[in-house]
N, C-alpha and C positions, 0 to 999 in steps of 0.2 A: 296404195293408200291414197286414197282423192281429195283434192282439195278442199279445205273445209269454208273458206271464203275467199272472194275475190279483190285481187289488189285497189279495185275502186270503195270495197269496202272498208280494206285495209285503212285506205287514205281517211275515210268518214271517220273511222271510231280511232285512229290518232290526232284527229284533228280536236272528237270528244272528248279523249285520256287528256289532251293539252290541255283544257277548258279545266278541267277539275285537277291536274295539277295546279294549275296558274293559280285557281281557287285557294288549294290548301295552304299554297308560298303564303299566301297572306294573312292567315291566320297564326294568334297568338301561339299555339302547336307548335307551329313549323320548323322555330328554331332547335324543337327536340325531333326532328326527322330532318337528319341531316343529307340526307341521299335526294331530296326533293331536288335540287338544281341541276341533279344528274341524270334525273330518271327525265325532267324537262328539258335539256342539251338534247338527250338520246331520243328523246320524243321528236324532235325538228327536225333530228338528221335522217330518220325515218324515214319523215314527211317530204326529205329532201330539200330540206327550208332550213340544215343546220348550219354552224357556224363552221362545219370542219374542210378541210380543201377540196377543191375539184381534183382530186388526181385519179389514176386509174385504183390505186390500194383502197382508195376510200368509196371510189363507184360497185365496188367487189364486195364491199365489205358490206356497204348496202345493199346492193342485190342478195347477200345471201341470207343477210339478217332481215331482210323481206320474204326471202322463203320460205325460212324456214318458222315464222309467223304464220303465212299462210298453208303451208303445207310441210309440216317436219318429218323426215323422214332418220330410221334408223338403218339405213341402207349406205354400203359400200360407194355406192355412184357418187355418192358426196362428193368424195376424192376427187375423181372424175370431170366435175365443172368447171366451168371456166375460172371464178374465184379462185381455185387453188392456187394459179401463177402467183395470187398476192399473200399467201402464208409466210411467215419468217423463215429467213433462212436456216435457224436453228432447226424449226423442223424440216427444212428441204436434206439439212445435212442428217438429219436421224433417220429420215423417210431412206436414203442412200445406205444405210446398212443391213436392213433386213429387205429380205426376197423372198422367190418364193419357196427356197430350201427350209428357210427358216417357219415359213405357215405350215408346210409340208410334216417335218419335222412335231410343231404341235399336234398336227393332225394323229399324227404316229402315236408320239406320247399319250393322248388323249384314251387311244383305241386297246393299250396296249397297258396300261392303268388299267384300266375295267377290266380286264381280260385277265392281267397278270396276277390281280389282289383282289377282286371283285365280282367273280362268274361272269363277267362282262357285264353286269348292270354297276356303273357309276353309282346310281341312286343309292348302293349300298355302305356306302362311306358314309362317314360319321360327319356329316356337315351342318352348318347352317342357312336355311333355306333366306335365300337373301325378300322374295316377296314376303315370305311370313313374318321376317322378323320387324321390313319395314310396319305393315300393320300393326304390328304386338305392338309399337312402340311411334309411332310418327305424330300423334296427337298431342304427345306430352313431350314434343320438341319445344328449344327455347329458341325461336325463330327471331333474328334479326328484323328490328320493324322494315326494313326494305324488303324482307320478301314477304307478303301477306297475299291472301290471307293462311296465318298461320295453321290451320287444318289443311291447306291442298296440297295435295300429293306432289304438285312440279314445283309448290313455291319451297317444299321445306326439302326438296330434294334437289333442287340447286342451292340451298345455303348449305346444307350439309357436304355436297360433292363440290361445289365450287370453292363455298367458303373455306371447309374444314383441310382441303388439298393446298390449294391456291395462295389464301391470304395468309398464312404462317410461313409456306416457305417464302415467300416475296419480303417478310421482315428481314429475313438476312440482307437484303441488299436497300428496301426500303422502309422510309417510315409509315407511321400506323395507316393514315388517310390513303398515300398513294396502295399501299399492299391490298387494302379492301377495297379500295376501284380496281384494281387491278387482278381480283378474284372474277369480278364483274365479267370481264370481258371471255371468259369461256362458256357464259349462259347460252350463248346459240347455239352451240354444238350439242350441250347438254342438254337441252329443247329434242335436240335430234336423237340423241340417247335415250328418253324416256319419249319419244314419240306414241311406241305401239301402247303406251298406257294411260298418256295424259291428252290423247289426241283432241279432245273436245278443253281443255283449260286455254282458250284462245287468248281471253285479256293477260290471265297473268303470264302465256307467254310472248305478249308483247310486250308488256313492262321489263320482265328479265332480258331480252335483249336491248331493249331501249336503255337500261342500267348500262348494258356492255358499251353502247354505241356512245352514249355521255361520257363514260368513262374516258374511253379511247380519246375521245377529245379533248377533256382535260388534262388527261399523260400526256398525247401528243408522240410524233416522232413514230415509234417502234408498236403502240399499242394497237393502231388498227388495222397489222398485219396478223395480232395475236388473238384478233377476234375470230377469224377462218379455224384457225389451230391450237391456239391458248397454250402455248410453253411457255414456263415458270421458271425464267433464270436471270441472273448477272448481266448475261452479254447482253440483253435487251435492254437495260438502263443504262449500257457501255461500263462494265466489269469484266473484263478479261478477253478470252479469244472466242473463238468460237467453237473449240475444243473444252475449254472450260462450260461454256456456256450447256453445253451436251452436258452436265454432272446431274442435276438438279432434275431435268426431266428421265435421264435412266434409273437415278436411284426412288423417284416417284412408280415407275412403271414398275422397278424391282420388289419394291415393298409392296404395293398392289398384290405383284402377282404371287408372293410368300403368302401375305392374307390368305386371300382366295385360292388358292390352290385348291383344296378343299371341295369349295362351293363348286369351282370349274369343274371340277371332276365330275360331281354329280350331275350338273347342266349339260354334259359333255361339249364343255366349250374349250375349243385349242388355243383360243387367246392368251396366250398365257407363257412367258417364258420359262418356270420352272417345269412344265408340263411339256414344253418343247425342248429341253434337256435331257428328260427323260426317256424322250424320244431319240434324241440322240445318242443313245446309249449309255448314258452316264444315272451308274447304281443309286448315289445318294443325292439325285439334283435338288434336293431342297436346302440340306449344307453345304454344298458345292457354290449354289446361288448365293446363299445365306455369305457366306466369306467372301467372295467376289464384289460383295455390294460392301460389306468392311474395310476389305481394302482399298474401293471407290472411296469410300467416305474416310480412309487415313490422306489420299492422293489429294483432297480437294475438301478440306471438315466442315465448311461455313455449310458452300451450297449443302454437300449429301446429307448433313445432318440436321439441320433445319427443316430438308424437304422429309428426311426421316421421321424427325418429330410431327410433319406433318400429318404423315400418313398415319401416325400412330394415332394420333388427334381422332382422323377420320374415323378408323375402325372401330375406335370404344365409343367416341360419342356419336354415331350417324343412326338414325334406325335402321340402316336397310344390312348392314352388316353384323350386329350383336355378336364381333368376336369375342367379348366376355362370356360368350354361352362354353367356348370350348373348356372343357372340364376332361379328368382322369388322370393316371399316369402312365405316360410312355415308356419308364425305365429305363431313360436314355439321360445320364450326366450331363451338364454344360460341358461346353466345347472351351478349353483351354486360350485357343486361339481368337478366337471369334472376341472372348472377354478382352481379351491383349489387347486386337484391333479397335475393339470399341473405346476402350479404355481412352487410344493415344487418338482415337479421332476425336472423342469428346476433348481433350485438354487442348488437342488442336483448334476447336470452332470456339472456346471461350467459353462452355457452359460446365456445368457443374457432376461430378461425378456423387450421384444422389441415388441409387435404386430405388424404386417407389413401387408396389406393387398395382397395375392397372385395377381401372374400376371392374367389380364383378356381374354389376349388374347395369342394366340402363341407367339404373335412378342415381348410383354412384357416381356417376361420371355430369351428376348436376351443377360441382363448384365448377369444375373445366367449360361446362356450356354458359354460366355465370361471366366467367371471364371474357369466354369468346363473344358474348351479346355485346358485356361492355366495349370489346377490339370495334366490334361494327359497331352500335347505336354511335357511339362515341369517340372510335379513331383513340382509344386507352390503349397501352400497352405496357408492361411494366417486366416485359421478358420470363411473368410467371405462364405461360401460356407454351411456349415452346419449349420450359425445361419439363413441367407435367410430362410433355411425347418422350420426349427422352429419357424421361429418368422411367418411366415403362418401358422403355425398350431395354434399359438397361439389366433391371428385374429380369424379364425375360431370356435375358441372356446370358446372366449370371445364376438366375433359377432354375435353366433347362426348362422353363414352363413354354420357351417357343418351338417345341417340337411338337405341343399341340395342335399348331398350325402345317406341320407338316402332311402332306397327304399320305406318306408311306408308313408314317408311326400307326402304331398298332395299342390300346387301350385305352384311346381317345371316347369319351360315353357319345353316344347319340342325341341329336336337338331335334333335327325333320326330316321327313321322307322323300320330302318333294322338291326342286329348286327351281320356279319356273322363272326368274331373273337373271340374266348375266351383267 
């Protein structure tokens, strides 16, 4: 993928985006777009004209947040560059447990799903095509005035993946304003993420990292190591060890890959732990994972279950995921166990044992994007936002309706054909 501008031009049109921020600060407006002094912080450090330190984390941090502006990629090598040295160490210490046994492994799974429940075409599961759904639905997103404009594909799909992941689980340890900057700062990877399809939205991917880059300067400290890698925990606002600080990004990665399990199958994509279970031989790795990630979340209730509710967040209201679409019945009871664990990890994190059945459709899950506008336009939080994730997961787990999500259940109806997104 080739560059689409040059860093001389780079420097022109931040120097431009300044000019018409500066503008906006000054108008009667401004004080209801609260993000403006951050997107103008992140705009200087850019420029290399910001307030933030000379050290090498923060030279890294700019170089990559300049790259990935002028040329984003969704490629492996990322890893690879020099910036990585300045990632946290929360992910240096998670990067340390998987190898390549474990890529291997999804590989397997991946090959062996198709093969074992599907005449080897994936595509024959019963999934949700994650391009289709974003289209069906990304226009009639309730996009936070920071990412505009509200119709582009990479502005509403970093409030959706950033905000809807990111800023709910960081309430557990912070308040409203720090959580939504600090959603912020995983926009440059995510840039990288949606590279092969936003590749021509150049300004609004300069503002979303300029977002990230203000941010970090206003956190300070641990934030502009989380712009390379963006982990969501405790230990980086100094909560716990750095064992605890591991809870929060496993049990995001876990629920991720329960969602999509599905989707990955049809994309034939191994990314995916319950997929890579499978692969290691283990018959039922979707409840196998399923309780693994309960008992995570009895060990440790605030982080996994917050970042739980997170995720739950994400998959009903995001457009690119419409797991409301999954419908049927598996004929498979709740799990006894699973409710137990839920149960004593809820009373453990302080939130309420509510069952709530998730929204069915996109348009239900409006009061939820309601609330989350007000968390961002406004730095609101009143704690109705992360019992909504939960008290859905709860449902689901006391319904049996989450083995709809399973990729081995069997009576799940069909949504699309196709998945051309991972």
């Amino acid at each position: 993928m080739g560059s689409i501008v040059t860093p001389d031009h780079l420097d022109k049109d931040l120097n431009a985006l300044l000019r018409e921020v500066k503008q906006r600060r000054s108008s009667p407006l401004a004080k209801d777009e609260r993000y403006l002094p951050t997107l103008e912080t992140g705009l200087q450090v850019l420029a290399r004209r910001g307030p933030n330190p000379d050290t090498q984390d923060w030279r890294d941090a700019i170089e990559y947040g300049r790259d990935v502006i002028v040329n984003p990629k969704d490629e492996s090598c990322r890893a690879t560059k020099t910036w990585a040295r300045s990632c946290s160490d929360v992910t240096k210490e998670l990067m340390s447990r998987f190898g390549p046994s474990t890529v291997q492994a999804g590989r397997d799974g991946c090959r062996r799903i198709a093969e074992d429940y599907f005449g080897g075409d994936g595509r024959r599961i019963a999934h949700v095509g994650k391009k289709a759904s974003f289209l069906r639905n990304f226009k009639n997103q309730k996009v936070a005035k920071s990412h505009y404009p509200a119709d582009n594909i990479l502005a509403v799909a970093a409030y959706e993946a950033s905000g809807m992941s990111c800023g709910p689980t960081m309430l557990a340890w912070a308040p409203p304003e720090v959580a939504v900057k600090a959603s912020y700062l995983s926009h440059a990877p995510l840039c990288d993420d949606y590279a092969g399809f936003t590749e021509t939205d150049y300004e609004v991917r300069i503002r979303l990292v300029a977002l990230g880059m203000g941010a970090a300067v206003e956190i300070g400290g641990w934030a502009v190591n989380a712009i390379i890698d963006g982990p969501y925990t405790g230990y980086l606002v100094g909560v716990g060890t750095i064992e605890e600080g591991t809870v929060a990004p496993r049990a995001m990665m876990a629920m991720h890959d329960l969602f999509d399990c599905r989707a990955d199958v049809a994309a034939g994509n191994h990314e995916n732990g319950v997929i890579a279970i499978y692969g290691l031989g283990e018959p039922d790795p979707f409840h196998t994972y399923l309780e693994a990630v309960l008992r995570l979340a009895v060990s440790s209730p605030r982080a996994a279950l917050y970042t739980i509710s997170a995720m739950h967040i994400l998959h009903y209201f995001a457009s690119r995921y419409g797991t409301y679409e999954y419908r049927g019945n598996t004929g498979r009871p709740p799990c006894d166990t699973c409710v137990s664990l839920l149960r004593e990890a809820t009373l453990g994190a302080g939130l309420q044992w509510a069952p709530e059945k998730p929204p069915r459709s996109f348009a239900e899950a409006d009061k939820v994007r309601d609330i989350a506008k007000d968390l961002y336009d406004n730095y609101n939080d009143n704690g109705l936002l992360i019992q909504h994730g939960i008290s859905w997961f709860q449902h689901l787990i006391t319904s049996g309706e989450i083995w709809l999500m399973d990729m081995l259940s069997q009576g799940v109806e069909a949504v699309d054909t196709e998945n051309e997104w991972v």
